[in-house]
C-alpha positions, 0 to 999 in steps of 0.5 A: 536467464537460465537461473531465472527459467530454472527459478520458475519452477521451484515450489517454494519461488512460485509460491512466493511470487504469486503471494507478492504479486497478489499482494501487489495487484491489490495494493495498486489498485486500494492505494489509487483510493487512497492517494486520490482521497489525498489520504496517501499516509493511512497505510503507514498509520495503520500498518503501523497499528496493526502490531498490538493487534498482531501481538495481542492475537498471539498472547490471547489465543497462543496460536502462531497461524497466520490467520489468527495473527492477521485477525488480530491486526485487521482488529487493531486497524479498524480500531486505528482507523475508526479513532483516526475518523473519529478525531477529524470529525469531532475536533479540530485535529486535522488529519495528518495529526491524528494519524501521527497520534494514533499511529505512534500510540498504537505502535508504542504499545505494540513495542511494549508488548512485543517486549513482554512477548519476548520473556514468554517461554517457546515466544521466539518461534511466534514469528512476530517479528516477522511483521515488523520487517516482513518475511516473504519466505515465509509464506506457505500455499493456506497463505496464499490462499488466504490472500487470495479469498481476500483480494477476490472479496476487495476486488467484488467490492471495488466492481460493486461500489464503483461508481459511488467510490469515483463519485465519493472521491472526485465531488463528495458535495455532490454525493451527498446532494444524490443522498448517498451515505457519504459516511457509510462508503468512507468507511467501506473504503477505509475497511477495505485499505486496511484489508489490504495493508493486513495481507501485506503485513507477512510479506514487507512488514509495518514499516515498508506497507505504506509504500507498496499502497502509494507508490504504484499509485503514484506512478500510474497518476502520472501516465493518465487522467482516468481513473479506471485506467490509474487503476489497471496500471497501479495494479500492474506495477504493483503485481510487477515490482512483486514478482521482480522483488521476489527475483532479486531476493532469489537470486541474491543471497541475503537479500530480503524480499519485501525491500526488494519489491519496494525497491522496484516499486520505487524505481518505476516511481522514478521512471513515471516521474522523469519520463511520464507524457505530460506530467514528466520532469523531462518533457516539461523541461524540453517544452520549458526550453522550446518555449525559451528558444521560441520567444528568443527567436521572436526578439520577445523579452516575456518572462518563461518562468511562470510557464 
């Protein structure tokens, strides 16, 4: 305990630590959006994506900011999902299949020229690689910053758009009737998740993103029926796993933070599942059995399998 008190005040700690935490709080509360929308795996395609872009920032501009990388990655994720939208609604590709298109296509080409990339001379110190396993100690307090700006945005835009994004989600029939822009907020909404798969890019990479978006989703979907309160809780045990991955990753050495935070996440997933009222494994399986004891009790010969 005292490693820890003394962890708390380390520059380096907090800055870390704040950024995963930030990183956390917005991916609970824009994955409740997308696991509600059944549409759980567009962070893993646009994540995905987001690599050319990532690279293509760098060969055009020779910058390695942060800011101008990440700009390159919120591009190549738009695109991704606007081709993703795009063949859904003009095919008879369903979802999952065009993400699996787009997204190995776009990852592909982001392996070619991370290839080119690496033949460059002075590349090496682009950090690029950084956004495929994520790199959480690196972030600096202009990142922070930035994904700070970038959370108070989302967060105004959920406030703003609520009511149409719970309308929009639960009966977009109805939606539509009241002449809402069903197409417009689809696509505010997608903007929005891909803002928040492109903050979380530096700090657990392309390929564990997609689980820091459902995973505190998943686990809040198991404690309640409200939306608001899905929210509140997925953003909670995303800010949470955030802070406690970076803990472990201090403490432990080589242990690197993004796997830690995913880690967590993972173990509250577990734990909702099990133990979560009403929905949990373990309190169907007690009411299974008190159903079973009560029927024997009857003398009844009824068939609990279906229960």
């Amino acid at each position: 305990m005292e490693q820890v008190f003394t962890l708390f005040k380390d520059y380096t700690f907090q800055t870390v630590a704040l950024g995963s935490a930030i990183l956390g709080l917005l991916s609970g509360i824009l994955g409740s959006f997308a696991v509600l929308r059944k549409q759980s795996l567009l962070g893993d395609g646009v994540s995905h994506a987001a690599l050319p872009g990532v690279i293509l920032a760098f060969i055009l501009t020779g910058s390695k900011h942060t800011e101008v990388l990440l700009l390159g990655a919120l591009v190549s994720g738009l695109m991704a999902t606007l081709f993703i939208i795009s063949i859904v609604k003009h095919t008879r590709i369903k979802f999952d299949s065009a993400l699996a298109l787009v997204m190995s296509v776009f990852f592909g080409f982001g392996l070619v020229l991370l290839t080119f990339v690496q033949k460059i001379p002075n590349s090496n110190q682009a950090g690029l690689k950084r956004f495929i396993f994520g790199q959480a100690s690196t972030l600096l307090q202009r990142d922070v910053i930035f994904m700070s700006l970038c959370g108070v945005i989302l967060l105004i835009l959920v406030l703003l758009f609520w009511k149409e994004f719970k309308l929009f989600i639960f009966d977009m029939e109805y939606a539509r009737s009241l002449g809402l822009p069903a197409n417009k907020i689809n696509l505010l909404l997608s903007f929005m998740i891909v803002m928040a798969i492109i903050i979380g890019l530096q700090t657990v990479g392309v390929i564990l993103m997609s689980a820091m978006l459902i995973a505190p989703a998943v686990a809040a979907r198991q404690w309640t029926d409200r939306l608001w309160v899905m929210v509140m809780l997925s953003a909670v045990f995303g800010a949470v796993s955030g802070i406690l991955g970076t803990i472990a990753s201090s403490l432990t050495a080589k242990l690197p933070t993004g796997p830690a935070i995913v880690v967590f996440i993972s173990c509250i997933v577990i734990f909702s599942i099990l133990f979560a009222p009403g929905r949990g494994i373990l309190q169907k399986m007690i009411h299974r059995r008190n159903l079973k004891q009560m029927i024997k009790r009857r003398g009844g010969n009824e068939d609990v399998s279906t229960i």
